[in-house]
N, C-alpha and C positions, 0 to 999 in steps of 0.2 A: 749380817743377815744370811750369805750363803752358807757358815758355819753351823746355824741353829739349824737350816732347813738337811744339810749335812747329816749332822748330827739328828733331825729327825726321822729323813729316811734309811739309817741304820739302825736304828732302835727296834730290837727285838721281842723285847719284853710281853709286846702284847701280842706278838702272834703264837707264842706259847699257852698263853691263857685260852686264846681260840682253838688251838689244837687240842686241848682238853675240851672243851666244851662237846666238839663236834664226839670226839670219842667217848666222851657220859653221853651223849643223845645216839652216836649207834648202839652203844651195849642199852639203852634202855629201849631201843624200838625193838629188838633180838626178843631181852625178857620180855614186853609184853606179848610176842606174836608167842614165845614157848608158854607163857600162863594163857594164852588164849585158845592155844589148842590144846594143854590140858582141859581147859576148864567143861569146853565142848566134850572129850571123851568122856570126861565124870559125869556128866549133867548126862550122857547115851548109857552110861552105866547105871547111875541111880535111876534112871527111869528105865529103865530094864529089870532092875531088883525089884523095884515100886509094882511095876506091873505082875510079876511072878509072887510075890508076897499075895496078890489079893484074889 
């Protein structure tokens, strides 16, 4: 028994998979805040063009 629980808290394996995780979820909270504030400059430019167009 102290062998197996040993051997379980050395086991590495899945804190690797965790460290990935957490780094796909910062890089994707990054891109969405960079596509969010693009999206607001476009959306104050095309309705900028829209207005001056008419």
């Amino acid at each position: 028994m102290r062998g197996l629980i040993s051997r379980f808290l050395n086991d590495q394996s899945g804190a690797t998979a965790i460290e990935y995780c957490l780094i796909a979820t910062g890089l994707s909270i990054v891109i969405l805040a960079a596509v969010n504030g693009v999206g607001t400059t476009l959306s104050a430019k095309f309705t900028s063009v829209n207005a001056s167009l008419q």
